[in-house]
PDB file with one MODEL, atoms N, CA, C and O in Angstrom:
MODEL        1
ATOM      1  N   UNK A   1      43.766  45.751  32.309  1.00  0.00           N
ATOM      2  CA  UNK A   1      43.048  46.638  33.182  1.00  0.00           C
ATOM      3  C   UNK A   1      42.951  45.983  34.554  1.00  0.00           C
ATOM      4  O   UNK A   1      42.505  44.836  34.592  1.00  0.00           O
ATOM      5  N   UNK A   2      43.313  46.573  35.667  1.00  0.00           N
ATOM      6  CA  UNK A   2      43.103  46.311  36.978  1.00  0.00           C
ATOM      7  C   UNK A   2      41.630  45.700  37.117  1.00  0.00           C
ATOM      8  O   UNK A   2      40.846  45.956  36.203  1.00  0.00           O
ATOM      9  N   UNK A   3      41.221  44.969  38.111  1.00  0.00           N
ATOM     10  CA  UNK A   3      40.111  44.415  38.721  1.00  0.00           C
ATOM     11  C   UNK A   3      39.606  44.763  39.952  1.00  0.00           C
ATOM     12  O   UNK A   3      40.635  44.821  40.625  1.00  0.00           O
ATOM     13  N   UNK A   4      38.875  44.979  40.538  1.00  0.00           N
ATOM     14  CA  UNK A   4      38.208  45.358  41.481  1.00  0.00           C
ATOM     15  C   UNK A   4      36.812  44.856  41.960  1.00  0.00           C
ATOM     16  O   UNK A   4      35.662  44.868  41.523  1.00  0.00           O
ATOM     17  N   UNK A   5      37.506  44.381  43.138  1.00  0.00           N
ATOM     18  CA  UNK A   5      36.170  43.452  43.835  1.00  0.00           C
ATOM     19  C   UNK A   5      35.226  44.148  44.229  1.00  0.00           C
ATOM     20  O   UNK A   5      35.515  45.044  45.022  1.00  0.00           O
ATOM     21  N   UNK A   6      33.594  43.960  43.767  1.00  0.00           N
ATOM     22  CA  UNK A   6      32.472  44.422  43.862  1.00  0.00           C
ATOM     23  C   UNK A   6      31.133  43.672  44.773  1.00  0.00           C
ATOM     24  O   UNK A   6      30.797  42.726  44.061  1.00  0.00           O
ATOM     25  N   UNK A   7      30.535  43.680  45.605  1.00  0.00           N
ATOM     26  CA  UNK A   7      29.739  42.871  46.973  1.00  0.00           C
ATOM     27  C   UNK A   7      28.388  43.778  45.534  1.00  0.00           C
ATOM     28  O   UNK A   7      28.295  44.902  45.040  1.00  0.00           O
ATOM     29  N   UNK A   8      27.775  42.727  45.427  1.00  0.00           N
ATOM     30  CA  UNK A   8      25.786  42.761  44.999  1.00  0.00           C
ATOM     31  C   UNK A   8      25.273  41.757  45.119  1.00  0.00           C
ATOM     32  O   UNK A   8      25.542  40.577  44.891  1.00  0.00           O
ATOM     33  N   UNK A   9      24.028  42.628  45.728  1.00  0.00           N
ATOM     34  CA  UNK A   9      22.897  41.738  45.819  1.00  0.00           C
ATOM     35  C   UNK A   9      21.796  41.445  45.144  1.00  0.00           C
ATOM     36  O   UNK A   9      20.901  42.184  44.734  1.00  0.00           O
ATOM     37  N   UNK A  10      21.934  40.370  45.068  1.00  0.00           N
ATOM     38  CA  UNK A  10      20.585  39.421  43.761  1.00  0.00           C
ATOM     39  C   UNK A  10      19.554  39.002  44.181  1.00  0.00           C
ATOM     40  O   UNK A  10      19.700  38.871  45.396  1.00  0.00           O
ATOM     41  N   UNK A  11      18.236  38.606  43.782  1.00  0.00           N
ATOM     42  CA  UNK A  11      17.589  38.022  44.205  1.00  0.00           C
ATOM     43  C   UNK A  11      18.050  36.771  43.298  1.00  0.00           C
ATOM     44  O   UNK A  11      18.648  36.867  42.226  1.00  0.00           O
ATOM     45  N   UNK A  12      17.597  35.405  44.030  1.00  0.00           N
ATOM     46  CA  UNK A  12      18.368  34.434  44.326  1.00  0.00           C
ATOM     47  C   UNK A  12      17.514  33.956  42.873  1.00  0.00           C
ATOM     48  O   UNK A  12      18.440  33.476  42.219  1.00  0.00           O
ATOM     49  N   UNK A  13      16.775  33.877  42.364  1.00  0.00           N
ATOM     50  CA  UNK A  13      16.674  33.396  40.845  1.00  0.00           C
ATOM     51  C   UNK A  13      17.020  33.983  40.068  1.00  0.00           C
ATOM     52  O   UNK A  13      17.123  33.474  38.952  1.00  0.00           O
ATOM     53  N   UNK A  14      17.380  35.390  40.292  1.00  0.00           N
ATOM     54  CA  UNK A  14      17.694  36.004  39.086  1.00  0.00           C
ATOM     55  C   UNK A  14      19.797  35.719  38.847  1.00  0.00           C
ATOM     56  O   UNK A  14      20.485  35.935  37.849  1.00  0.00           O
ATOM     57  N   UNK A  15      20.269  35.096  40.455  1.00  0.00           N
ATOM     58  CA  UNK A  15      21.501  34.665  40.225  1.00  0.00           C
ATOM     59  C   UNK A  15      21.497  33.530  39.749  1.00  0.00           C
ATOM     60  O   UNK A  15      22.422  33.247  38.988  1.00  0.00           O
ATOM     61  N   UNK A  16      20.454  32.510  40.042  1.00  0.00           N
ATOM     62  CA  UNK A  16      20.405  31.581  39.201  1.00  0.00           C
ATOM     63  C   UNK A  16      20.510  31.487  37.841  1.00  0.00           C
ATOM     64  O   UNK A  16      21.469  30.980  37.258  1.00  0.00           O
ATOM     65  N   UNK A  17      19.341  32.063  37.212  1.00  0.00           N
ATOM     66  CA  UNK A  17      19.368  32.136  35.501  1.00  0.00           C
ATOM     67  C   UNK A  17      20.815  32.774  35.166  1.00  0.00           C
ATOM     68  O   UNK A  17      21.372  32.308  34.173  1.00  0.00           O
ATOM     69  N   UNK A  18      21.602  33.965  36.010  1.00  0.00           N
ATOM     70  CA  UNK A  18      22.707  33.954  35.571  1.00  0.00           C
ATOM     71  C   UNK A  18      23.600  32.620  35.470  1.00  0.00           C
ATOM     72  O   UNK A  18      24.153  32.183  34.461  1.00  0.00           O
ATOM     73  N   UNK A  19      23.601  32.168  36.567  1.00  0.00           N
ATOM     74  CA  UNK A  19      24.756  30.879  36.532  1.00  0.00           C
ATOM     75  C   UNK A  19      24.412  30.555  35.779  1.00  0.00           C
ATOM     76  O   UNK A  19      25.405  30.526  35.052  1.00  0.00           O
ATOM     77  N   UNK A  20      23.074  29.957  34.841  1.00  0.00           N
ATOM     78  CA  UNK A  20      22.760  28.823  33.913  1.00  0.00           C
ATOM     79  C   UNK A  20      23.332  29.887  32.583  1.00  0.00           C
ATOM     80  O   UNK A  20      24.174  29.280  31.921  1.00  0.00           O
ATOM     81  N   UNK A  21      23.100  31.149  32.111  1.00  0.00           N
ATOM     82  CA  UNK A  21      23.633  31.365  31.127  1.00  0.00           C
ATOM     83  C   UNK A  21      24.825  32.180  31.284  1.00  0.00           C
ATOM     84  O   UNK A  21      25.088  33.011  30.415  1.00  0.00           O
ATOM     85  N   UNK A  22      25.539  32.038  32.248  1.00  0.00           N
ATOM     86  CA  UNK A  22      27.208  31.969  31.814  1.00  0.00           C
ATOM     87  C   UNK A  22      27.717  30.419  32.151  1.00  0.00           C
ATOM     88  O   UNK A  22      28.941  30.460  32.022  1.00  0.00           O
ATOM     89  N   UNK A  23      27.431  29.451  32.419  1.00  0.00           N
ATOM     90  CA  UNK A  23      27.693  28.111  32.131  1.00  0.00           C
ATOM     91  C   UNK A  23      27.488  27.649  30.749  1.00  0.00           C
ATOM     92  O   UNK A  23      27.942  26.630  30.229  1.00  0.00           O
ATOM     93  N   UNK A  24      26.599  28.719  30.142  1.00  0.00           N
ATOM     94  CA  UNK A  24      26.211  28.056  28.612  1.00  0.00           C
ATOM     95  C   UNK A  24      27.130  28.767  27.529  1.00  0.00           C
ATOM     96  O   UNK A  24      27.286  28.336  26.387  1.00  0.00           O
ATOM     97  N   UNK A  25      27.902  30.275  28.204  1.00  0.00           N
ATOM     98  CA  UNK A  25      28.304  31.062  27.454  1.00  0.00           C
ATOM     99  C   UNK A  25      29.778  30.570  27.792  1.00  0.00           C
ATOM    100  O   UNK A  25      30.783  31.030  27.250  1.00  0.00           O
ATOM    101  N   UNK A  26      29.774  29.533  28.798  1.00  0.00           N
ATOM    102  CA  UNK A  26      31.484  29.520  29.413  1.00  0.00           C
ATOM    103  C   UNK A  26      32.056  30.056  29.667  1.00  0.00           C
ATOM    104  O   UNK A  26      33.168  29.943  29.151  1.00  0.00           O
ATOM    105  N   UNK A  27      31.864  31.012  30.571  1.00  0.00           N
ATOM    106  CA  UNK A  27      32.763  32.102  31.136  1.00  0.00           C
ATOM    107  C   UNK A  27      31.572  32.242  32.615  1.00  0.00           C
ATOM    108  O   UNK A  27      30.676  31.409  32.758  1.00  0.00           O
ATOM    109  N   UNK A  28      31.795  33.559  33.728  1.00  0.00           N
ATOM    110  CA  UNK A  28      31.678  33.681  34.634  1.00  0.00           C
ATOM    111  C   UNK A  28      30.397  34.713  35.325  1.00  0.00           C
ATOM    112  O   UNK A  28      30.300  35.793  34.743  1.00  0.00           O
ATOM    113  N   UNK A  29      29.898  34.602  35.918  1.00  0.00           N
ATOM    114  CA  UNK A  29      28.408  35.508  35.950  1.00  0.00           C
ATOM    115  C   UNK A  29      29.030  36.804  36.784  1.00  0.00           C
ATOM    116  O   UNK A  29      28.283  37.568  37.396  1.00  0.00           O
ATOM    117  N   UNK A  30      30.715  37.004  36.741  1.00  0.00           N
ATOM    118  CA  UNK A  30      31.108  38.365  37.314  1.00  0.00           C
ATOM    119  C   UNK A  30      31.557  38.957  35.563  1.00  0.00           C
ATOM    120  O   UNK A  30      31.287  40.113  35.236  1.00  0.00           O
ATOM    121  N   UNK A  31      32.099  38.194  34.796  1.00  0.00           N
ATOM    122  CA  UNK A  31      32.270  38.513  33.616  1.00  0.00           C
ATOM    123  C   UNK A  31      31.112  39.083  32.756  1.00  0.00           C
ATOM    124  O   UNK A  31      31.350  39.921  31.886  1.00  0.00           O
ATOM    125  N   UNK A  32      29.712  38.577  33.027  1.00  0.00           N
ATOM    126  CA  UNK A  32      28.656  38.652  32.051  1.00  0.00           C
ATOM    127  C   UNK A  32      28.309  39.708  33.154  1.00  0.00           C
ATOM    128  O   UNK A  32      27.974  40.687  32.487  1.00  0.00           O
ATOM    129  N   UNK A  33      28.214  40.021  34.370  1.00  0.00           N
ATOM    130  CA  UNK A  33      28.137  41.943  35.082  1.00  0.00           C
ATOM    131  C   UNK A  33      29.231  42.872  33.879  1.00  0.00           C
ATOM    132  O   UNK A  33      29.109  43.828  33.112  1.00  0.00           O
ATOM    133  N   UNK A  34      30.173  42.022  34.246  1.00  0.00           N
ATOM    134  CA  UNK A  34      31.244  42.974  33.427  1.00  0.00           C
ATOM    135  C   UNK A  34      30.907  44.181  32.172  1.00  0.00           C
ATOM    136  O   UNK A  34      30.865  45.408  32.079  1.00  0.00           O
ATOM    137  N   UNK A  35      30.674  42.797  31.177  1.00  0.00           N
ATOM    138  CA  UNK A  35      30.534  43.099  30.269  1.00  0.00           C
ATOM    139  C   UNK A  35      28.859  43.979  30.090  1.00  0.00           C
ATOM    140  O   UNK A  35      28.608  44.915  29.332  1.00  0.00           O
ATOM    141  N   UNK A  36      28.089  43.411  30.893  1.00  0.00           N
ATOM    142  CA  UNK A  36      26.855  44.542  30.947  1.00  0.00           C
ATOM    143  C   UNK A  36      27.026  46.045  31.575  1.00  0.00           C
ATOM    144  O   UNK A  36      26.313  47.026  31.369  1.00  0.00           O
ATOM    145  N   UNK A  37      28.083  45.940  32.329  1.00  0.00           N
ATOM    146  CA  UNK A  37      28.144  47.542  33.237  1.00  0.00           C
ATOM    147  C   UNK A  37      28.974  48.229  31.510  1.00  0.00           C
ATOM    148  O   UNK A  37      28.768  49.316  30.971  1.00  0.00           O
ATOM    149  N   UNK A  38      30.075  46.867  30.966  1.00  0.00           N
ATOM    150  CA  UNK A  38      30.974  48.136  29.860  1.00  0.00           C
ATOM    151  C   UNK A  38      29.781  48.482  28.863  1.00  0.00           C
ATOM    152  O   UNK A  38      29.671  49.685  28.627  1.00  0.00           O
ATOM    153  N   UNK A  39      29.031  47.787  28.348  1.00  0.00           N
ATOM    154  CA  UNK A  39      28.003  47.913  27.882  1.00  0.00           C
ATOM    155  C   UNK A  39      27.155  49.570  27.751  1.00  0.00           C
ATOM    156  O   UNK A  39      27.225  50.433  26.875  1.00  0.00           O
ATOM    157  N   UNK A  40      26.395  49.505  29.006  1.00  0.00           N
ATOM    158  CA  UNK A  40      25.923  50.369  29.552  1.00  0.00           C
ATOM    159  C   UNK A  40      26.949  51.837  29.636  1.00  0.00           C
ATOM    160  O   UNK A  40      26.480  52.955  29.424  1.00  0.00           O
ATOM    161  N   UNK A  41      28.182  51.628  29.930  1.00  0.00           N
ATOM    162  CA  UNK A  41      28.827  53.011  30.101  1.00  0.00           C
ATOM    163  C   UNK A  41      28.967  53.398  28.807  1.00  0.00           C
ATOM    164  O   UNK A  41      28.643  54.541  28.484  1.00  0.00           O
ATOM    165  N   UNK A  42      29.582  52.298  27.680  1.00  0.00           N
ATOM    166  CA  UNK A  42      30.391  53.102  26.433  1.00  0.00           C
ATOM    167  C   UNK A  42      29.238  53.763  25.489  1.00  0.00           C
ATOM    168  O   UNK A  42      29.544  54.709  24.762  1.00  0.00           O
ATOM    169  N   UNK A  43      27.525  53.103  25.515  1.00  0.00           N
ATOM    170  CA  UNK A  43      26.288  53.145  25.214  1.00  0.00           C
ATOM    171  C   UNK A  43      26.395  54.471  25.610  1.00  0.00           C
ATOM    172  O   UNK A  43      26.943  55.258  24.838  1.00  0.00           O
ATOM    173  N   UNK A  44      25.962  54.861  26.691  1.00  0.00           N
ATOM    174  CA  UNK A  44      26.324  56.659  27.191  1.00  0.00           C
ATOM    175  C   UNK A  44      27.044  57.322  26.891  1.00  0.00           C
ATOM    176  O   UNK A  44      26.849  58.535  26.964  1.00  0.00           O
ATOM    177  N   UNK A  45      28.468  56.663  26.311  1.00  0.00           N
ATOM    178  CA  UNK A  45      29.268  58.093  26.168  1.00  0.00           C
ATOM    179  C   UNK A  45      29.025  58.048  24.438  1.00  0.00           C
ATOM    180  O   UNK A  45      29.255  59.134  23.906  1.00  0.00           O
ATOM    181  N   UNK A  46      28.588  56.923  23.488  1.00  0.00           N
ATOM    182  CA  UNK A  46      28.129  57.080  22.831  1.00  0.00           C
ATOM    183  C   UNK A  46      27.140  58.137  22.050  1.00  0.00           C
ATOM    184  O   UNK A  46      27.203  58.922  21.104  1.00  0.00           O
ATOM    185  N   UNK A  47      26.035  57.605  23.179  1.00  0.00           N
ATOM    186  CA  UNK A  47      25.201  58.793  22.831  1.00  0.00           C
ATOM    187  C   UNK A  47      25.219  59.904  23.543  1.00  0.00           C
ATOM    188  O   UNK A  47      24.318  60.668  23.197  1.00  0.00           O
ATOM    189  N   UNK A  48      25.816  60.262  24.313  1.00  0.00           N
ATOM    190  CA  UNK A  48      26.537  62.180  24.355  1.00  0.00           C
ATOM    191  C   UNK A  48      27.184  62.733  23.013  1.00  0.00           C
ATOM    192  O   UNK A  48      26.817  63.653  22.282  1.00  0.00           O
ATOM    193  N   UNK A  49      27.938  62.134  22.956  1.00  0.00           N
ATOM    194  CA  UNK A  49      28.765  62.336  21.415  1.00  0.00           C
ATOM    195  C   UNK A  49      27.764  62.456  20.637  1.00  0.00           C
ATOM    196  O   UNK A  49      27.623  63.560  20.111  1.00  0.00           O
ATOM    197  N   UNK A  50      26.808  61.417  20.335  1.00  0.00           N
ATOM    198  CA  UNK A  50      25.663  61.697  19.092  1.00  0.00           C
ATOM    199  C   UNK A  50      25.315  62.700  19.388  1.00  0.00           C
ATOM    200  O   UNK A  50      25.709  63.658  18.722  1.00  0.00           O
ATOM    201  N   UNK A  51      24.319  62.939  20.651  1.00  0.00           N
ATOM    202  CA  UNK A  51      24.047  64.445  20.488  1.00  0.00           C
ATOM    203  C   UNK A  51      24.337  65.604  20.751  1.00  0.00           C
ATOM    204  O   UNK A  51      23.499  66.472  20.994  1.00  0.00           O
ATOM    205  N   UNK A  52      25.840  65.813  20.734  1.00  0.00           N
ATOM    206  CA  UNK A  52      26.429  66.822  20.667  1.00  0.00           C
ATOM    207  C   UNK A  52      26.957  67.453  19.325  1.00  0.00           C
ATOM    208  O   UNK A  52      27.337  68.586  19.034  1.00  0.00           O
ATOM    209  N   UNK A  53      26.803  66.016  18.466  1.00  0.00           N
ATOM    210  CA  UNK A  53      27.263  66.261  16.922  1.00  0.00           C
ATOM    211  C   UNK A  53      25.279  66.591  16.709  1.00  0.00           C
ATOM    212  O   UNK A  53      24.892  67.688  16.306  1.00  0.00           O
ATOM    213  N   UNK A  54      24.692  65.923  16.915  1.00  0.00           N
ATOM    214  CA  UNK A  54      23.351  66.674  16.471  1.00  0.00           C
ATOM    215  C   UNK A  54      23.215  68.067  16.778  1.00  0.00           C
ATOM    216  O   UNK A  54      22.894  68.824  15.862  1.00  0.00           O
ATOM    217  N   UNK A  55      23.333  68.339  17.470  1.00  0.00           N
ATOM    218  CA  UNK A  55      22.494  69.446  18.041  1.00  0.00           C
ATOM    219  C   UNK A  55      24.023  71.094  17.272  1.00  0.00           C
ATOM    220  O   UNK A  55      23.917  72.294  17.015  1.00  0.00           O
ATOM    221  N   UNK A  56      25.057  70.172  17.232  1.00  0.00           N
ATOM    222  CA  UNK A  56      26.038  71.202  16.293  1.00  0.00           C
ATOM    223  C   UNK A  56      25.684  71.543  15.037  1.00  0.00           C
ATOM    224  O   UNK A  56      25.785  72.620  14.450  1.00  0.00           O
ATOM    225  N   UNK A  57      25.203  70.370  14.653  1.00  0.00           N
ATOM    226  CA  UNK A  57      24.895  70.323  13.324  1.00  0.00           C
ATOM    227  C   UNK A  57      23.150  71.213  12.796  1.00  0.00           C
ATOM    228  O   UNK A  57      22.850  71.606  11.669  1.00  0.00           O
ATOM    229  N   UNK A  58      22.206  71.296  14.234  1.00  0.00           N
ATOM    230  CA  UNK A  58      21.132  71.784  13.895  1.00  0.00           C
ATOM    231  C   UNK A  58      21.772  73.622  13.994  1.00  0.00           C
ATOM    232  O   UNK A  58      21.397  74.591  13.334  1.00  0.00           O
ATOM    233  N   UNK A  59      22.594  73.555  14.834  1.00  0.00           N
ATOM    234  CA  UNK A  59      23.063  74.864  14.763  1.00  0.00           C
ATOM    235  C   UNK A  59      23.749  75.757  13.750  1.00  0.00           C
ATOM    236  O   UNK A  59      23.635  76.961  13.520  1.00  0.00           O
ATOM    237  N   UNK A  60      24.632  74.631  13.115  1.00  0.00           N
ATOM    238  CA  UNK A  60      25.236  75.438  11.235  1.00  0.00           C
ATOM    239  C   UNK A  60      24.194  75.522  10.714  1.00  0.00           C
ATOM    240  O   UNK A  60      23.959  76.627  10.223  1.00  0.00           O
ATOM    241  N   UNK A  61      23.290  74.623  10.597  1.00  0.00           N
ATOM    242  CA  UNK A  61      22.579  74.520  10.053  1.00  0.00           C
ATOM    243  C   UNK A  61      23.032  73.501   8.752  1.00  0.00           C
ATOM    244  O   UNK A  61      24.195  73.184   8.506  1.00  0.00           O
ATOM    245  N   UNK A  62      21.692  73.020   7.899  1.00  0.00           N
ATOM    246  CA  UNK A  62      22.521  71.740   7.049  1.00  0.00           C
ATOM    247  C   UNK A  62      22.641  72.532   5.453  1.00  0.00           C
ATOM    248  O   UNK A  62      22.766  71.828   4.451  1.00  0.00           O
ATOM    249  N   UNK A  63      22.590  73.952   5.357  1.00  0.00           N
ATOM    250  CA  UNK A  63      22.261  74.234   3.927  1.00  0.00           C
ATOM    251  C   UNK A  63      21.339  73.835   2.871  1.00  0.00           C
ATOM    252  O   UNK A  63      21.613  74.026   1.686  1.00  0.00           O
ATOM    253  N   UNK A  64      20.139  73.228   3.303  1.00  0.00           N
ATOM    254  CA  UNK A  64      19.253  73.012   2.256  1.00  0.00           C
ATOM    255  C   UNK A  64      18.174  73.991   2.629  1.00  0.00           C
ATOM    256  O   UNK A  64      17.852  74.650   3.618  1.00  0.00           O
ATOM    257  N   UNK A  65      17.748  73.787   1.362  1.00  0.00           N
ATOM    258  CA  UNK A  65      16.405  74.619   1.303  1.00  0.00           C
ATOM    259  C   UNK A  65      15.167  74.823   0.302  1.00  0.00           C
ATOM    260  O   UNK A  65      15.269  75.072  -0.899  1.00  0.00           O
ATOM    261  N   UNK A  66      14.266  74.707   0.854  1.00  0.00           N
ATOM    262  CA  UNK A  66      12.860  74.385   0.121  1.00  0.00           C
ATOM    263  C   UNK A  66      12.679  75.089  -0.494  1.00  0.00           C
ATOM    264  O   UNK A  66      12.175  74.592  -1.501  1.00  0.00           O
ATOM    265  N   UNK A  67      12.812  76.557  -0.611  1.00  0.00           N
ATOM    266  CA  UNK A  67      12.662  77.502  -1.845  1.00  0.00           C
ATOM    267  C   UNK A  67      11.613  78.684  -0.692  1.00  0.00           C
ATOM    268  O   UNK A  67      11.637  78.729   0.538  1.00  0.00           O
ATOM    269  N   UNK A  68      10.895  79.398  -1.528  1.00  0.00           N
ATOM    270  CA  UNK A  68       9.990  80.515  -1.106  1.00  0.00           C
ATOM    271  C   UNK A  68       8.762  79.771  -0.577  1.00  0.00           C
ATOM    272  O   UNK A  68       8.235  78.907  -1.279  1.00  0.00           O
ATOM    273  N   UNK A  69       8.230  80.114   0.789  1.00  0.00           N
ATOM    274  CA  UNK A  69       7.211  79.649   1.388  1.00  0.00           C
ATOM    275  C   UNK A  69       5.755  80.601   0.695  1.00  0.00           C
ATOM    276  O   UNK A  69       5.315  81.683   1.084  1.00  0.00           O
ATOM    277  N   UNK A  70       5.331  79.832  -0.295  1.00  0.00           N
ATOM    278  CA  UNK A  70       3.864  80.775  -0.825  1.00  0.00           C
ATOM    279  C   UNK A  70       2.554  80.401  -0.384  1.00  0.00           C
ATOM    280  O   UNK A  70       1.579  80.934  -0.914  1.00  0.00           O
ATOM    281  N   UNK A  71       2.424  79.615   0.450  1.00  0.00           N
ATOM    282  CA  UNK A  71       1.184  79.079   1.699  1.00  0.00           C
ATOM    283  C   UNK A  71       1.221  80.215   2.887  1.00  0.00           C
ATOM    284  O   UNK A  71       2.107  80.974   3.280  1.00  0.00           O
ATOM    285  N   UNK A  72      -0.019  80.008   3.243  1.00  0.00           N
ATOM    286  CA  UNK A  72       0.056  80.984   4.656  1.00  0.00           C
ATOM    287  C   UNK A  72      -0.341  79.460   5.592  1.00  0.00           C
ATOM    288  O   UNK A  72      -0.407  78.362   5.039  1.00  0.00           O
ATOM    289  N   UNK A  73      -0.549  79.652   6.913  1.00  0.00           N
ATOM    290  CA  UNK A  73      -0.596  78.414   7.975  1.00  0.00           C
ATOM    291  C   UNK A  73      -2.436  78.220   7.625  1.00  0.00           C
ATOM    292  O   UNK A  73      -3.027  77.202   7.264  1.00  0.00           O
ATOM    293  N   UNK A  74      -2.970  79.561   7.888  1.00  0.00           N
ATOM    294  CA  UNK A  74      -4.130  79.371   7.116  1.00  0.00           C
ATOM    295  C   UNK A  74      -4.723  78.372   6.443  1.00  0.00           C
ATOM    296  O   UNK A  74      -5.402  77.391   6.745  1.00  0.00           O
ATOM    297  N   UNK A  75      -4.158  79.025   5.114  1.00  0.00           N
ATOM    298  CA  UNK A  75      -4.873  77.703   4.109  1.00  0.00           C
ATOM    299  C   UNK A  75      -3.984  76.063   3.810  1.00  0.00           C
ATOM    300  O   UNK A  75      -4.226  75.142   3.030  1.00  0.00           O
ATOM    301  N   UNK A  76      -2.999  76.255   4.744  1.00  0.00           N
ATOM    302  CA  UNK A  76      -2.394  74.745   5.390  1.00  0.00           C
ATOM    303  C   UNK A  76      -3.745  73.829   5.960  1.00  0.00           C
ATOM    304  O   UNK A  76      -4.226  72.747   5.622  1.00  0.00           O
ATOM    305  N   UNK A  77      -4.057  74.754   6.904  1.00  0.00           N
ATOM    306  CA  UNK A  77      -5.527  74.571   7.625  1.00  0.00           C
ATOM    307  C   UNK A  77      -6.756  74.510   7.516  1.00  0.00           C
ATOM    308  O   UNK A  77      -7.559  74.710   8.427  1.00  0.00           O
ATOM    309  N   UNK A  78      -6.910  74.334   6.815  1.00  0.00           N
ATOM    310  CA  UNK A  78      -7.753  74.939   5.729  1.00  0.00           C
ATOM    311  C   UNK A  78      -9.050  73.466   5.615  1.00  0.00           C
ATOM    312  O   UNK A  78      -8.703  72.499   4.937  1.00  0.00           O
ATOM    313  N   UNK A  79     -10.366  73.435   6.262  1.00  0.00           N
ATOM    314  CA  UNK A  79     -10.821  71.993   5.825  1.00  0.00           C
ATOM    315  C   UNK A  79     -12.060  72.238   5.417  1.00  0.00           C
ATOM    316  O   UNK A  79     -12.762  71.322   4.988  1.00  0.00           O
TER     317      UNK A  79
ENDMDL
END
């Protein structure tokens, strides 16, 4: 995959603690963005997909069923 140079701005400890844990992970604090932006995108298209299969699925509907409702909301309520 192509690369593409990206300019951000940090506040200067929070680039710090990066350097210290991609020095610990051995690799690069543009790599550990990297991998947090792929993170973050595939997480989203993830969950679109989930709920597009949900919300299909509330629509067939799932075929079960409780039987004959012989309560009224009433005496649900009832105290």
């Amino acid at each position: 995959m192509a690369t593409r140079n990206l300019t951000v701005s940090l506040p200067e400890e929070l680039v710090r603690k990066a350097k210290i844990i991609a020095a610990e992970r051995d690799t690069s604090v543009s790599a550990l963005l990297a991998e947090l932006v792929e993170g973050l995108t595939s997480g989203e298209a993830r969950f679109d997909t989930a709920w597009r299969d949900e919300v299909a699925l509330m629509r067939s509907g799932s075929g079960l069923q409780v039987g004959d409702v012989t309560w009224s909301r009433d005496e649900l309520h009832e105290r």
